[in-house]
PDB file of N, CA, C and O in Angstrom:
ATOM      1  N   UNK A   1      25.205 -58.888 -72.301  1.00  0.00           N
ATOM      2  CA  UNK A   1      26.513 -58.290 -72.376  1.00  0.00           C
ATOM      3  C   UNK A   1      27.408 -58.868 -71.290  1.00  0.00           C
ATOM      4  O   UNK A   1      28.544 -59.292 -71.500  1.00  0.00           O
ATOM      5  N   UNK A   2      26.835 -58.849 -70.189  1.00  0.00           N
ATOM      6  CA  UNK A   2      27.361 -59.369 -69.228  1.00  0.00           C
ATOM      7  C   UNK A   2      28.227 -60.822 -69.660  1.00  0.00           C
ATOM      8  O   UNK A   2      29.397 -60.962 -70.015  1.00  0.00           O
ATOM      9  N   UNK A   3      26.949 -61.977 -69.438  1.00  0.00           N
ATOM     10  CA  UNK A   3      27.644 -63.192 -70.359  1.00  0.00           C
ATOM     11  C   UNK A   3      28.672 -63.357 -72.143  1.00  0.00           C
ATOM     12  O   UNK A   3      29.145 -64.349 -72.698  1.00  0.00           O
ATOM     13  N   UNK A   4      28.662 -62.483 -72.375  1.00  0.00           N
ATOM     14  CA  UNK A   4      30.167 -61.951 -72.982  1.00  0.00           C
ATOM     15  C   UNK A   4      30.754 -62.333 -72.945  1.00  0.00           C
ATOM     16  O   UNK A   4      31.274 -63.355 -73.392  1.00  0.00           O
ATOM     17  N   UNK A   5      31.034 -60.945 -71.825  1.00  0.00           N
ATOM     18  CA  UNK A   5      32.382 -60.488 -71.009  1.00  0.00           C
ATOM     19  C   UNK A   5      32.676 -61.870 -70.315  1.00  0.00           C
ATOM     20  O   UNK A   5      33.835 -62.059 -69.946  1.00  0.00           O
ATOM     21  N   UNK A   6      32.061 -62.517 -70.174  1.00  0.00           N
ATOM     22  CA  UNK A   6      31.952 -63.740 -68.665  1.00  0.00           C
ATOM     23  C   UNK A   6      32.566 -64.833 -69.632  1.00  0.00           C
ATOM     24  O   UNK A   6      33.644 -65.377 -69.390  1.00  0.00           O
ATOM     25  N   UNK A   7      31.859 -65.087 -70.655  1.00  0.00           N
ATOM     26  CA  UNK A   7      32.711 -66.204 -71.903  1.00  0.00           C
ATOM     27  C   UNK A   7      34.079 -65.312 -72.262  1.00  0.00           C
ATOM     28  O   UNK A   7      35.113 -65.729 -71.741  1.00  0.00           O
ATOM     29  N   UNK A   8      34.128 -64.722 -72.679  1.00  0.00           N
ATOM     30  CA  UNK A   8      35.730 -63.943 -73.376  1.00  0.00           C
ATOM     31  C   UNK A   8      36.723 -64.429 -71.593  1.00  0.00           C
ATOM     32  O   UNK A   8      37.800 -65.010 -71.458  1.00  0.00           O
ATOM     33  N   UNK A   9      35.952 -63.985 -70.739  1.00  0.00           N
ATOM     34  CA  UNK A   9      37.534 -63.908 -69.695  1.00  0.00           C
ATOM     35  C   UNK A   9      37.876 -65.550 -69.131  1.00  0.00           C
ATOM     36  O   UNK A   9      38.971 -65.866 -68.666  1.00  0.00           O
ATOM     37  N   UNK A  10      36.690 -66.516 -69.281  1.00  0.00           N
ATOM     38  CA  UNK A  10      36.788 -67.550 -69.321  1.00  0.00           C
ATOM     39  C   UNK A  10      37.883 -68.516 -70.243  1.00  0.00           C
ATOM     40  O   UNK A  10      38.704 -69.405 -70.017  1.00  0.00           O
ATOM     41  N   UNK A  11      37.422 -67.855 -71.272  1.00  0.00           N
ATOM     42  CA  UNK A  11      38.251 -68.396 -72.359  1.00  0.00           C
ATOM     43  C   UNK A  11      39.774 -67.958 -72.754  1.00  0.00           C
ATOM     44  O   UNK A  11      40.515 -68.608 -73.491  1.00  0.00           O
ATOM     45  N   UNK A  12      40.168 -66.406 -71.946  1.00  0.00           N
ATOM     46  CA  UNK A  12      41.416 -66.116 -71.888  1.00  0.00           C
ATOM     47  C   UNK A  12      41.617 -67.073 -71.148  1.00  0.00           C
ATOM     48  O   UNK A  12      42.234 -67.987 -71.695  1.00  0.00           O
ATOM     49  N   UNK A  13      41.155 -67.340 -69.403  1.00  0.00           N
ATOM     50  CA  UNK A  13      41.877 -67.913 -68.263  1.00  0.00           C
ATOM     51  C   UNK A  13      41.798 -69.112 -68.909  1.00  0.00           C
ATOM     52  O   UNK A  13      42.315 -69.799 -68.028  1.00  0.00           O
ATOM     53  N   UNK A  14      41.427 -70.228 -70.176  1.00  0.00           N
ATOM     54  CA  UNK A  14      41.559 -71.646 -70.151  1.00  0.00           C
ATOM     55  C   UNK A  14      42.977 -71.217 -71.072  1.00  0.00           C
ATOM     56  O   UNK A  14      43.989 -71.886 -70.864  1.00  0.00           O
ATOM     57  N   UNK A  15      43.018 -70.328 -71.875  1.00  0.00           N
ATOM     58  CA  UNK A  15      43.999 -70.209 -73.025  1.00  0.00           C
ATOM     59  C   UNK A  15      45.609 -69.874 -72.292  1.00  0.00           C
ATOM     60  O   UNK A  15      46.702 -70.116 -72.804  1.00  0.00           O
ATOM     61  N   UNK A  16      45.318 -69.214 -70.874  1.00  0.00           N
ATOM     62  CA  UNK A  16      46.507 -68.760 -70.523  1.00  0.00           C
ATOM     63  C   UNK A  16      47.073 -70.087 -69.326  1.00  0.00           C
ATOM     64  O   UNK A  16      48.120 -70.287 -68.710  1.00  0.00           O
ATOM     65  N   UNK A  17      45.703 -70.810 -69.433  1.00  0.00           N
ATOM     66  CA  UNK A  17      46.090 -71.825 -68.148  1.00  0.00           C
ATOM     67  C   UNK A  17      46.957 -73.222 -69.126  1.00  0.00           C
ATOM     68  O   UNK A  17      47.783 -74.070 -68.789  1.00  0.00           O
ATOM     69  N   UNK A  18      46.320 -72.928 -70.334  1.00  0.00           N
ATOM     70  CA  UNK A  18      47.150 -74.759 -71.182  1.00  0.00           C
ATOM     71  C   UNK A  18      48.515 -74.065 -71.362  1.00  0.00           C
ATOM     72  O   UNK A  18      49.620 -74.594 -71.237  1.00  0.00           O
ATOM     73  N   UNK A  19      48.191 -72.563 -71.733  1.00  0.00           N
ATOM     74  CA  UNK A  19      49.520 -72.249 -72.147  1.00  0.00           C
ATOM     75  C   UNK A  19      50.930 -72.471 -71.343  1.00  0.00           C
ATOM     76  O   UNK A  19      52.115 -72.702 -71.584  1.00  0.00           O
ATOM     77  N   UNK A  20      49.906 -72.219 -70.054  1.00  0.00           N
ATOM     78  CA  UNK A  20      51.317 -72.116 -68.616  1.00  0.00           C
ATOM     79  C   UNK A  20      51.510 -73.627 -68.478  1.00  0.00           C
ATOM     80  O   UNK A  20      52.587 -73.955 -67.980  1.00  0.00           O
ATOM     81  N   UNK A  21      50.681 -74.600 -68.821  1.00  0.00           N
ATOM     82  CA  UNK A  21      50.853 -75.972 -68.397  1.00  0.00           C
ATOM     83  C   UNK A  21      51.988 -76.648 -70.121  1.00  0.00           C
ATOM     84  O   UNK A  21      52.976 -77.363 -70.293  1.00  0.00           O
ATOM     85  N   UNK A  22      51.424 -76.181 -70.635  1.00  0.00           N
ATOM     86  CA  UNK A  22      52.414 -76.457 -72.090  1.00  0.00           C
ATOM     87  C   UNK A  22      54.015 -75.811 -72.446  1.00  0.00           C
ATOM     88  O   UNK A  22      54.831 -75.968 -73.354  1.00  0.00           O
ATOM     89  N   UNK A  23      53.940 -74.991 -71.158  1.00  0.00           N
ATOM     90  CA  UNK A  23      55.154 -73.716 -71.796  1.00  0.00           C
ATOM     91  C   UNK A  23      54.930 -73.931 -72.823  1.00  0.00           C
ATOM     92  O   UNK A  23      55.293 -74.970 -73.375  1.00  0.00           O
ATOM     93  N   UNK A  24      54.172 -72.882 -73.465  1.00  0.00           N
ATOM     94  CA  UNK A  24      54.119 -72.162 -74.995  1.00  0.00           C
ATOM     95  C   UNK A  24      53.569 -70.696 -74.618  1.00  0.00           C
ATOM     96  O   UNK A  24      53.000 -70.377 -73.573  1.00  0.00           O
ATOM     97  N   UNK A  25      53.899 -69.828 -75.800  1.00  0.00           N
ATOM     98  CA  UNK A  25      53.451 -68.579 -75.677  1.00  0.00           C
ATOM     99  C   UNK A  25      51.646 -68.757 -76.390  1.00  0.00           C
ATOM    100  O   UNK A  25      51.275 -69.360 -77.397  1.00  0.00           O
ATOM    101  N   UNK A  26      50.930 -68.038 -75.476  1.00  0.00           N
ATOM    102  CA  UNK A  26      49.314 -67.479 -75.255  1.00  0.00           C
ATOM    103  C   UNK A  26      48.923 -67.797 -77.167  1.00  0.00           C
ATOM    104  O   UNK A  26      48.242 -68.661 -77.719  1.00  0.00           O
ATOM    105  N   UNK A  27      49.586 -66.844 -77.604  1.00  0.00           N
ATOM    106  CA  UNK A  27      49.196 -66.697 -78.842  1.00  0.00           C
ATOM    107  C   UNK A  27      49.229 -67.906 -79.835  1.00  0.00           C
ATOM    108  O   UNK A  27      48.419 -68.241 -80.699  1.00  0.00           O
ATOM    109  N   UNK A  28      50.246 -68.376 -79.500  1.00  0.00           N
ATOM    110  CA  UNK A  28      50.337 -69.972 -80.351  1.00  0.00           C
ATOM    111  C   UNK A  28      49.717 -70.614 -80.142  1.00  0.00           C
ATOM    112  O   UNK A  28      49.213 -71.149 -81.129  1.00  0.00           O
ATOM    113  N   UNK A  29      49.100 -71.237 -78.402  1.00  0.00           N
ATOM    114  CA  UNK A  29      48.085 -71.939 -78.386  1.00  0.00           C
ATOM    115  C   UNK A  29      46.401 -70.923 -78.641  1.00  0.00           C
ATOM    116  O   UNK A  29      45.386 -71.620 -78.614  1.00  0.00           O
ATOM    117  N   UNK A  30      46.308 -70.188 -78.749  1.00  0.00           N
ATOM    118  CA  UNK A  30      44.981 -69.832 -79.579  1.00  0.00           C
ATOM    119  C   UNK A  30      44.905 -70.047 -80.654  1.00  0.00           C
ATOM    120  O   UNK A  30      43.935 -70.770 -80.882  1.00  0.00           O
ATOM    121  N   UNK A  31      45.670 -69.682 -81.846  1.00  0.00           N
ATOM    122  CA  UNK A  31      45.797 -70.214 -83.053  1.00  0.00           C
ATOM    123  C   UNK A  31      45.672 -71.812 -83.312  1.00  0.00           C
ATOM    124  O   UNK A  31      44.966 -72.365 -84.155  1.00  0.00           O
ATOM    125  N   UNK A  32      46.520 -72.390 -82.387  1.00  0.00           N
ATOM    126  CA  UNK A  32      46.755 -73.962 -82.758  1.00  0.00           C
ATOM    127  C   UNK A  32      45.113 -74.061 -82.775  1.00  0.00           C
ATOM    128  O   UNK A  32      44.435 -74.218 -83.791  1.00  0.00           O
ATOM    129  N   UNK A  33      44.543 -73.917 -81.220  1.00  0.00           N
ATOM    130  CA  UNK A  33      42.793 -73.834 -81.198  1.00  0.00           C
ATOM    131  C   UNK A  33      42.012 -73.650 -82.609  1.00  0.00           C
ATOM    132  O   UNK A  33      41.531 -74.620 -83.194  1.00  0.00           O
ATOM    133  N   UNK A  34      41.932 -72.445 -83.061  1.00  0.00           N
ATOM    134  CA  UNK A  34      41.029 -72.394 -84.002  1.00  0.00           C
ATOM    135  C   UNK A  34      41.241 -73.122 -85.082  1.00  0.00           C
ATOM    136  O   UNK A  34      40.270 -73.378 -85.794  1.00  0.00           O
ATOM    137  N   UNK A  35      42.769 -73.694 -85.497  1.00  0.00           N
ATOM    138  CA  UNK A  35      43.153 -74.457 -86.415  1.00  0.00           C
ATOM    139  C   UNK A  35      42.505 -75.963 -86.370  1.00  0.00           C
ATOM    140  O   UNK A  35      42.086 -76.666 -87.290  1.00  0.00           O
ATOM    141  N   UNK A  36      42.591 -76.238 -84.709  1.00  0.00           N
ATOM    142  CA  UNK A  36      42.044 -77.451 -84.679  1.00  0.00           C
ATOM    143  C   UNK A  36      40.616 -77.818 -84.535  1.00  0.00           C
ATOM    144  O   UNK A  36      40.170 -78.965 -84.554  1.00  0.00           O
ATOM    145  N   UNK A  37      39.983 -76.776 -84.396  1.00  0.00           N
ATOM    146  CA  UNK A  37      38.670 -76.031 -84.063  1.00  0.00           C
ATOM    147  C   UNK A  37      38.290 -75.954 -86.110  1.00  0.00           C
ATOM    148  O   UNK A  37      37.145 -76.284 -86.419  1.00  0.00           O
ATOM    149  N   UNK A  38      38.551 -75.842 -86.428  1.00  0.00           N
ATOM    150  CA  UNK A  38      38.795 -75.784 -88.476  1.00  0.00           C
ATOM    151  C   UNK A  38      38.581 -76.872 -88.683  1.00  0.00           C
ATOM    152  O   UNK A  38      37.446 -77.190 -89.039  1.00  0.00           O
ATOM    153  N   UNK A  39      39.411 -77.667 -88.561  1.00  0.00           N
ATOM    154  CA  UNK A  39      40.007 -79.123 -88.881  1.00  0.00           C
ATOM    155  C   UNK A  39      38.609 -79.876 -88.352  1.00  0.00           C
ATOM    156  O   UNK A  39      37.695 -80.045 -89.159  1.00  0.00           O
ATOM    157  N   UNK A  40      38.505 -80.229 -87.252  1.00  0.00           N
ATOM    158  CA  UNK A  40      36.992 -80.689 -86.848  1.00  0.00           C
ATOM    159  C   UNK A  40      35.627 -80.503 -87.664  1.00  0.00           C
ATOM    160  O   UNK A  40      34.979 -81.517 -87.925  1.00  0.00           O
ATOM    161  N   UNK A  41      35.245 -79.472 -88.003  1.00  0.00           N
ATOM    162  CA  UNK A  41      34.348 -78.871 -88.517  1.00  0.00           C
ATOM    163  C   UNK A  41      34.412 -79.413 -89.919  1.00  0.00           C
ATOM    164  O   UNK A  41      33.642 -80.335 -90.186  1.00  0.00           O
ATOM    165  N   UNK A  42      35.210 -78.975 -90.833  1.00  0.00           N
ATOM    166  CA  UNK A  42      35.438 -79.883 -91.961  1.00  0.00           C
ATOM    167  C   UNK A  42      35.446 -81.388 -91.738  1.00  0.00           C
ATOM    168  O   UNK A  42      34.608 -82.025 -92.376  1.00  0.00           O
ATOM    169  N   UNK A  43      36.134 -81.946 -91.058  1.00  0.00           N
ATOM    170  CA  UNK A  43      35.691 -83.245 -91.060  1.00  0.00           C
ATOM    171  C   UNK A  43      34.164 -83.773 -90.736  1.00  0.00           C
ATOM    172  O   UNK A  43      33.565 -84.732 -91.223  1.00  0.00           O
ATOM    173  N   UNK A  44      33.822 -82.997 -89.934  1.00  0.00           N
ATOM    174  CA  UNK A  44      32.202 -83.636 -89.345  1.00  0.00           C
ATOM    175  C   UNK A  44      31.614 -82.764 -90.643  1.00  0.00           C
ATOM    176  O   UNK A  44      30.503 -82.661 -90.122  1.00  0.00           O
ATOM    177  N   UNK A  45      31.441 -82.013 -91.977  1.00  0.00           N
ATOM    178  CA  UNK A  45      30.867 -81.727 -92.374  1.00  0.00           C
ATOM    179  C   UNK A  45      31.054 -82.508 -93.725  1.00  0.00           C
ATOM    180  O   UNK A  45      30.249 -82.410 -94.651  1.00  0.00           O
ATOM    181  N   UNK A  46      32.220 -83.319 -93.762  1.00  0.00           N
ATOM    182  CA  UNK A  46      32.315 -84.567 -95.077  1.00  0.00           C
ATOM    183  C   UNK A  46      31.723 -85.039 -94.169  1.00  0.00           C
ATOM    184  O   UNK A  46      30.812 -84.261 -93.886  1.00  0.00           O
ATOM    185  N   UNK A  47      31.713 -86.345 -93.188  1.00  0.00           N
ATOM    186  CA  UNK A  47      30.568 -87.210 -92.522  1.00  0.00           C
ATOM    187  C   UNK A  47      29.967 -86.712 -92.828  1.00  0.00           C
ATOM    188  O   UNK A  47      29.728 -87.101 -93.971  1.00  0.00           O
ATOM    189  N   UNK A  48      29.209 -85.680 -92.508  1.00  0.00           N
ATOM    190  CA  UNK A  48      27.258 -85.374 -92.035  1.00  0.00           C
ATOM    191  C   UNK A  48      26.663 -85.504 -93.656  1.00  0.00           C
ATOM    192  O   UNK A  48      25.564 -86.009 -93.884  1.00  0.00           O
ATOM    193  N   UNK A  49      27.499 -85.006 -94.665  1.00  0.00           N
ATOM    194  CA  UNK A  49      27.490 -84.909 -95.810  1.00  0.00           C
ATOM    195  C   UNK A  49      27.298 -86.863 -96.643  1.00  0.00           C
ATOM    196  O   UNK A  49      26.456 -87.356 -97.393  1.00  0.00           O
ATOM    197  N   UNK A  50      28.534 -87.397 -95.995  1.00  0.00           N
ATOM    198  CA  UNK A  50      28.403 -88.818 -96.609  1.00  0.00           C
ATOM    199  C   UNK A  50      27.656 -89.609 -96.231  1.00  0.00           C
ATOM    200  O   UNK A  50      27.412 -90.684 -96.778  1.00  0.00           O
ATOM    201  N   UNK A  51      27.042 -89.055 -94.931  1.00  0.00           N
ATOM    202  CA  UNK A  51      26.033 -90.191 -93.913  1.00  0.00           C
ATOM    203  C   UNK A  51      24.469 -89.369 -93.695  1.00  0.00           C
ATOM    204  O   UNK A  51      23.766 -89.480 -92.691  1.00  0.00           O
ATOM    205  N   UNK A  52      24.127 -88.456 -95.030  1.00  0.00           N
ATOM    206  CA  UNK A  52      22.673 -87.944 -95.101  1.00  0.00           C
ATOM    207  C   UNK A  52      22.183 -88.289 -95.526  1.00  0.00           C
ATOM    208  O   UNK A  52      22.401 -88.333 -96.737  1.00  0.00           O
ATOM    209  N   UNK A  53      20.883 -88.960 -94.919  1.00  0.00           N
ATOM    210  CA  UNK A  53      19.952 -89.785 -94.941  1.00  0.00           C
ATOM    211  C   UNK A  53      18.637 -89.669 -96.560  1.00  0.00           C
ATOM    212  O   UNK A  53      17.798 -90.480 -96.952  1.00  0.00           O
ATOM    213  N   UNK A  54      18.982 -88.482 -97.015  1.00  0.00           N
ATOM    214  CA  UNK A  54      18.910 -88.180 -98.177  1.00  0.00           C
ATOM    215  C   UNK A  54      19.188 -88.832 -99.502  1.00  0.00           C
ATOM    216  O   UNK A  54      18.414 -89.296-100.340  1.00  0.00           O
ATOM    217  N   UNK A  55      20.487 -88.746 -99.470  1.00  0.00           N
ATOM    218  CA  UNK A  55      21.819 -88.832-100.044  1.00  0.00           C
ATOM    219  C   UNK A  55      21.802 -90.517 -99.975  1.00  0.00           C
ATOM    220  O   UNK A  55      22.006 -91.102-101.039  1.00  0.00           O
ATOM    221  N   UNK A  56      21.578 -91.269 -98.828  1.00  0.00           N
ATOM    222  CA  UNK A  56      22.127 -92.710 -98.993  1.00  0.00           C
ATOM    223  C   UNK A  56      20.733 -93.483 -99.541  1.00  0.00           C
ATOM    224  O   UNK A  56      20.630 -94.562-100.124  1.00  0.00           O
ATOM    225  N   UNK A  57      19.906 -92.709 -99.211  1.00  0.00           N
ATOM    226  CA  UNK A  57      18.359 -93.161-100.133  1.00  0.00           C
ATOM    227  C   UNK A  57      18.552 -93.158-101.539  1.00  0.00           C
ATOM    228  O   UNK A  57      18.084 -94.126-102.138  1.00  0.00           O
ATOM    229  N   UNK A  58      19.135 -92.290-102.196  1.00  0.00           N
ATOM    230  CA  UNK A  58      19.173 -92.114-103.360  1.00  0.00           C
ATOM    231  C   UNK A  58      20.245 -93.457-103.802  1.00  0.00           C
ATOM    232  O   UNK A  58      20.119 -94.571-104.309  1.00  0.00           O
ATOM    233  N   UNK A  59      21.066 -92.817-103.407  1.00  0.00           N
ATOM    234  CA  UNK A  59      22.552 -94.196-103.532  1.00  0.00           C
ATOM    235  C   UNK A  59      21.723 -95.711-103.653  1.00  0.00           C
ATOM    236  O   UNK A  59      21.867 -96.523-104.567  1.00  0.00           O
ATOM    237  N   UNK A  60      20.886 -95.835-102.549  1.00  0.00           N
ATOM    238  CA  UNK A  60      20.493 -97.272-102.456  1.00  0.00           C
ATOM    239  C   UNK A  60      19.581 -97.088-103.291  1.00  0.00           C
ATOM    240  O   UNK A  60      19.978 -97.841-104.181  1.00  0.00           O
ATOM    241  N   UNK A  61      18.421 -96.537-103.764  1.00  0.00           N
ATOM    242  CA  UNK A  61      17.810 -96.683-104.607  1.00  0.00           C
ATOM    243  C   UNK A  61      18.599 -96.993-106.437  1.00  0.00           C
ATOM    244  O   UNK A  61      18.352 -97.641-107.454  1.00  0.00           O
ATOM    245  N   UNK A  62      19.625 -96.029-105.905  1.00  0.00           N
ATOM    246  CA  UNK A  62      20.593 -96.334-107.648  1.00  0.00           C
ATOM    247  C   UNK A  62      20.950 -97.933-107.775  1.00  0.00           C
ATOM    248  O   UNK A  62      20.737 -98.522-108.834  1.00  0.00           O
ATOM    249  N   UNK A  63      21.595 -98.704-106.445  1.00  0.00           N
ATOM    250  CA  UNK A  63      21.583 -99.726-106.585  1.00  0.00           C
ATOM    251  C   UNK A  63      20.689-100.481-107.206  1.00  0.00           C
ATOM    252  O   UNK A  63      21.099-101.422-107.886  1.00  0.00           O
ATOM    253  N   UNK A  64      19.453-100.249-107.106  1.00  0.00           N
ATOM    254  CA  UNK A  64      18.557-101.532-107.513  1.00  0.00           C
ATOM    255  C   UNK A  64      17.859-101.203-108.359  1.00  0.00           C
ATOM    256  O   UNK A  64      16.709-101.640-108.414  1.00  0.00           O
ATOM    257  N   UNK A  65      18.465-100.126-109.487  1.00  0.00           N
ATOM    258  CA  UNK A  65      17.803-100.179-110.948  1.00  0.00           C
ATOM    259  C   UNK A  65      18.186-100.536-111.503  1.00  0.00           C
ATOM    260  O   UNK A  65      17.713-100.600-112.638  1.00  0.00           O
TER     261      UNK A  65
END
């Protein structure tokens, strides 16, 4: 519980520290975060998806029938 509380107030003080360095309001840069925090995730999950080692076995095997 402790380490939580210890991540949550961490993560206000980085959110309120870009904010003060960006002049923007708190709330906009959290959002922008998880948006770009979104955006990442989908992308590395087409890669992990186009580059599974599974997946390119099969592909290369289709080649050479």
């Amino acid at each position: 519980m402790l380490m939580l509380s210890l991540a949550r107030a961490l993560q206000n003080l980085a959110i309120w520290a870009l904010a003060r360095s960006l002049n923007m309001p708190e709330p906009l840069v959290h959002d922008t975060g998880i948006f770009v925090v979104a955006q990442v995730v989908t992308i590395e999950n087409r890669v992990g998806r186009a580059l599974c080692p599974k997946r390119l076995l099969r592909q290369l095997r289709s080649w050479f029938r």
